[in-house]
ROMAR-309257 format. One record per residue (C-alpha): residue in one letter; z, x, y. Coordinates in Angstrom, 1 decimal, m for minus. Layout:
# ROMAR-309257
a, Z, X, Y
...
# end
This chain:
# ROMAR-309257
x, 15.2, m24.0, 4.8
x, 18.1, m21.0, 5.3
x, 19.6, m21.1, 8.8
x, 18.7, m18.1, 11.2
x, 21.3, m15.6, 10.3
x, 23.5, m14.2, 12.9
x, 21.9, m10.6, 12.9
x, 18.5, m12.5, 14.4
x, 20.2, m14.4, 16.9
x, 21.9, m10.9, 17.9
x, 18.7, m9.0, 18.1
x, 17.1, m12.2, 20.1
x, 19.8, m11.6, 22.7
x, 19.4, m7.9, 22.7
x, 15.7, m7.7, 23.4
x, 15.6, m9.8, 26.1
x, 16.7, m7.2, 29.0
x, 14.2, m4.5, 27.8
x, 11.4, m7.2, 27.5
x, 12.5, m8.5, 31.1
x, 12.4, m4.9, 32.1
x, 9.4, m3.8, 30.8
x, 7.3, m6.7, 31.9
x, 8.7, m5.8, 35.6
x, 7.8, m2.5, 34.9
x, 3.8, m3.8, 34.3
x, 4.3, m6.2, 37.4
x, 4.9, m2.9, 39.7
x, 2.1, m0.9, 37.9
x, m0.7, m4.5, 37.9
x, 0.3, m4.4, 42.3
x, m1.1, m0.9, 42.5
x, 2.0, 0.6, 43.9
x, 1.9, 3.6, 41.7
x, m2.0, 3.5, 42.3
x, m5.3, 2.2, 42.1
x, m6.3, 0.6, 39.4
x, m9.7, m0.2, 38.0
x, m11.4, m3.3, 36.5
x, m10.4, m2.3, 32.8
x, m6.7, m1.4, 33.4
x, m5.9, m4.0, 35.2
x, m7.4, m6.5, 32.2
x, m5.3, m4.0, 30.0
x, m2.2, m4.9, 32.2
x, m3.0, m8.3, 32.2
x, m3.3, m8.2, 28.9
x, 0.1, m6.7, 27.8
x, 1.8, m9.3, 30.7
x, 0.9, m12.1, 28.4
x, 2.1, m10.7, 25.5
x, 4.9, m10.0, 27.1
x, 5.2, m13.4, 28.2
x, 4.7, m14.5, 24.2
x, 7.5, m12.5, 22.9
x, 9.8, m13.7, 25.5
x, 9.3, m17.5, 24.4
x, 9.2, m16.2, 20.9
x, 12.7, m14.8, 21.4
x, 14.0, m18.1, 23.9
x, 13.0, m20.3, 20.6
x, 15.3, m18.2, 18.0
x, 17.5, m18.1, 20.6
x, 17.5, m22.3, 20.8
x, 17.1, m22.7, 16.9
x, 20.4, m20.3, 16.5
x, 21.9, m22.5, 19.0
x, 21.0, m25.7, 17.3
x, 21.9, m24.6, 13.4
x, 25.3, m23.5, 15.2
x, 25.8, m27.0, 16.7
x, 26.0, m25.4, 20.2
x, 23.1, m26.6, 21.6
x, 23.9, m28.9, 24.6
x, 21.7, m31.2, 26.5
x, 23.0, m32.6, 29.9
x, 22.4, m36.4, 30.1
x, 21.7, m38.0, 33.0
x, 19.5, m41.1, 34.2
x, 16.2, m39.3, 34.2
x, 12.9, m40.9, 35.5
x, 10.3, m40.1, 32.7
x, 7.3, m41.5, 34.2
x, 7.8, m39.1, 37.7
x, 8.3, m36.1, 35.2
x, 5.2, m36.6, 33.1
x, 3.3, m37.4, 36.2
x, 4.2, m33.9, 37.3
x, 3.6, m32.6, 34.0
x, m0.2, m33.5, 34.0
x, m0.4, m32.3, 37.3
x, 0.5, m28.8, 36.2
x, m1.8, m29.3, 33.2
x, m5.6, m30.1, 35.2
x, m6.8, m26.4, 35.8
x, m6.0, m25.8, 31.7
x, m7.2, m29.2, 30.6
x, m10.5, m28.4, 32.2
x, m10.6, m25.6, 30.7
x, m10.1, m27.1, 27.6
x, m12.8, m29.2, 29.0
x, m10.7, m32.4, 28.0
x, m9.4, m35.5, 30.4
x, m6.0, m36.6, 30.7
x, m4.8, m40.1, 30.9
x, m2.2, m41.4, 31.7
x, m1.1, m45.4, 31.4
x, 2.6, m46.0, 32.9
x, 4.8, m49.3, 33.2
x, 5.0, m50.6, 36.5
x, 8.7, m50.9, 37.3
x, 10.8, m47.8, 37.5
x, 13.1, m47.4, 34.6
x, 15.2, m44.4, 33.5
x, 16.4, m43.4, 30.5
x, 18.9, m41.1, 29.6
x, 18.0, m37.7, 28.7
x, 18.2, m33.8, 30.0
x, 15.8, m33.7, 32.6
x, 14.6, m29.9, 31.8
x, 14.7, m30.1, 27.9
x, 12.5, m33.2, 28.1
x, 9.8, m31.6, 30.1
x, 9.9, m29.1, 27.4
x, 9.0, m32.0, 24.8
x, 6.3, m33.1, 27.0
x, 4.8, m30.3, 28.0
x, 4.8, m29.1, 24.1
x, 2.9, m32.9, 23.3
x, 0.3, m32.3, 25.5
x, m0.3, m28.3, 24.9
x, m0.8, m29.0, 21.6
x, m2.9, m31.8, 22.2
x, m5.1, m29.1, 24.0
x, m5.0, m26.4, 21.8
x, m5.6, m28.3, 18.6
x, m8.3, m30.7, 20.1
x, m12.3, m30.1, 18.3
x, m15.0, m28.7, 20.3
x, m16.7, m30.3, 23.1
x, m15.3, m33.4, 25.7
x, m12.1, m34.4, 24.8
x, m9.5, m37.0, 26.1
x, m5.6, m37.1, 25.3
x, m4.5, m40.5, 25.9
x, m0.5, m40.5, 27.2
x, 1.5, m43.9, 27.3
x, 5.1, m44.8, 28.4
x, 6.1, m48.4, 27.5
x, 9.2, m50.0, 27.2
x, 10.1, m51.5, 23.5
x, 13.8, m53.0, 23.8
x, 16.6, m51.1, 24.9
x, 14.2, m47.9, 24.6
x, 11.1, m46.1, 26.4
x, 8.4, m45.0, 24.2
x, 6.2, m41.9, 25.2
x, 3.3, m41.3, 22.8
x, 0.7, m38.3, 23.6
x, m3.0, m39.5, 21.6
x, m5.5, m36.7, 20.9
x, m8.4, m36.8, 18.9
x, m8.2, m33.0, 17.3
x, m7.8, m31.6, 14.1
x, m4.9, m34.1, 13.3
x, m2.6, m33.8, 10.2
x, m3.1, m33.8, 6.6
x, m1.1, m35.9, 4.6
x, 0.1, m33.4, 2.5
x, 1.7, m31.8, 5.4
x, 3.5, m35.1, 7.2
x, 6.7, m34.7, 5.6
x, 7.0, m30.8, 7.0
x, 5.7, m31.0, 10.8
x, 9.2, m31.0, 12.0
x, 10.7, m28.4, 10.0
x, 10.8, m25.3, 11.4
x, 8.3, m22.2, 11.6
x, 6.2, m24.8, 9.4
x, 2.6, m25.0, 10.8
x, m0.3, m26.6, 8.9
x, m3.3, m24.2, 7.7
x, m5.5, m25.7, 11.0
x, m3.2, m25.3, 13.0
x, m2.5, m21.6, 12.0
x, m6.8, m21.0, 12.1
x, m6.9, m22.3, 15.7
x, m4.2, m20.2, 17.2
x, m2.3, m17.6, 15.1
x, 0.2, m16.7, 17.3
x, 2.9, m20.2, 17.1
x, 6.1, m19.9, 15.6
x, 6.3, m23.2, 14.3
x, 9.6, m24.0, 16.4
x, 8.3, m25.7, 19.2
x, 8.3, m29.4, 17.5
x, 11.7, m28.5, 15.1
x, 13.7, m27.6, 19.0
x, 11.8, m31.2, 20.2
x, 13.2, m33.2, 17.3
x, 17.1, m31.9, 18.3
x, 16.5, m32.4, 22.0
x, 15.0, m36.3, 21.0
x, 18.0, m36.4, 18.5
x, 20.9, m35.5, 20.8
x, 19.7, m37.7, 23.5
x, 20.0, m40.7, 21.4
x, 16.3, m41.2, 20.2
x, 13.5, m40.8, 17.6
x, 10.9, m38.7, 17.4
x, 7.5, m39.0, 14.7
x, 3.8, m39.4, 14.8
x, 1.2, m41.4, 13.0
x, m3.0, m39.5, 12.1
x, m5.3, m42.0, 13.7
x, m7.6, m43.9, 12.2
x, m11.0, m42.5, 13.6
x, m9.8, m38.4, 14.0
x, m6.7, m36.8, 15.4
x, m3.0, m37.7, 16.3
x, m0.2, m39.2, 17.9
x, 2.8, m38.6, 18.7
x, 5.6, m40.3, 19.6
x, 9.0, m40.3, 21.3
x, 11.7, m43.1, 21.8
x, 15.0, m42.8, 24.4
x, 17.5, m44.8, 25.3
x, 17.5, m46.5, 28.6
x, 20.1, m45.7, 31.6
x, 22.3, m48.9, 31.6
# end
C-alpha cells in the first residue's frame, strides 16, 4: 500500500488546534455557563464531544502512520514492568467490560521481570488488544483471557477472546494498515484500520514480534513478544 502523502500529514497537523478548540468550546457550553441546558441538548453536546473525541484519535493515528512511513517514529526504551501496566490496564477497563457484559482475566508470572519497551506506547498495544477483544466479542457473557509468560530471553503477552475471530482469507492483511475485515467493519463502522499497523511498529522497534492465531472453538488471540531488561 502507498505511503500517506505529505499533504495528509499536513492537514493532520493543521486540524488539530481547531478540533482542540472547538471541543473546548462544547466543554464551556455542556457546564451551562452560557445557560441552562435541557435533557436533549445536553445528549446533543454529548454527542458531538465524542465525535469530537473520534476525529482527534483519527487525526493522532495519521499523524503516527506519517511518522512511521517517514522513519521518525521514536519509542523511548526503558526497563518497563508489563505485568504492573496491564494490571492497571484492566483496572481502567471493568466499568466498559461490564458493559460489554464480559469478564477479564488475567494470569501473570510470579516473579517481577521487565522488559524493555516505551512504557506509554505499550499501553497503547494493550489497551488496543483488549478494546478490540470487547468490541468484536458475540452477544451474551463473554470472557477475554490475558496471559504474560516468559518464553526465553522474551515475555509473551497474548489477549484470548472468543468473538467474531478472523477469516482465513484475511490473516495475511490484519496488520496492514486501514485494512479491516467485513465483521469487523459491520460491528463498528467507525475504525480506521491503523490501530494494529501503529502496534506492529511499536512491537517492531522495541525489539519484538507481534501475530495472532483464530482459535479452535470461536474467536482469537493475539499475541506479543519483548525482549527482557538484562
Amino acid at each position: 500500500m502507498a505511503k500517506l502523502s505529505d499533504p495528509i500529514s499536513v492537514i493532520a497537523h493543521q486540524l488539530k488546534n481547531p478540533i482542540a478548540i472547538v471541543r473546548e468550546y462544547l466543554e464551556i457550553l455542556k457546564s451551562g455557563d452560557m445557560g441552562q441546558l435541557n435533557i436533549k441538548q445536553l445528549d446533543y453536546l454529548n454527542d458531538a464531544v465524542k465525535n469530537i473525541d473520534q476525529m482527534k484519535e483519527i487525526i493522532s493515528d495519521l499523524l503516527d502512520v506519517s511518522k512511521v512511513e517517514g522513519g521518525v517514529y521514536k519509542i523511548k526504551k526503558e526497563p518497563t514492568d508489563l505485568v504492573r501496566i496491564t494490571e492497571q490496564i484492566i483496572e481502567e477497563f471493568k466499568i466498559l467490560a461490564k458493559s460489554f457484559n464480559c469478564e477479564i482475566i488475567f494470569e501473570k508470572p510470579e516473579k517481577l521481570l521487565l522488559v524493555l519497551t516505551d512504557l506509554e506506547k505499550i499501553r497503547d498495544v494493550i489497551e488496543n488488544f483488549i478494546f478490540n477483544a470487547l468490541r468484536y466479542k458475540n452477544i451474551g457473557a463473554g470472557k477475554i483471557e490475558i496471559k504474560i509468560q516468559k518464553k526465553e530471553n522474551n515475555l509473551i503477552f497474548s489477549c484470548k477472546d472468543r468473538g467474531v475471530g478472523i477469516p482465513s482469507s484475511d490473516s495475511k492483511k490484519i496488520f496492514s494498515k486501514f485494512f479491516r475485515t467485513s465483521k469487523a467493519m459491520q460491528i463498528d463502522p467507525t475504525g480506521t484500520g491503523l490501530g494494529l499497523y501503529i502496534n506492529k511498529a511499536i512491537i517492531k522497534m522495541s525489539g519484538g514480534k507481534i501475530w495472532f492465531k483464530n482459535n479452535k472453538d470461536k474467536g482469537v488471540t493475539f499475541y506479543f513478544s519483548l525482549p527482557l531488561a538484562k
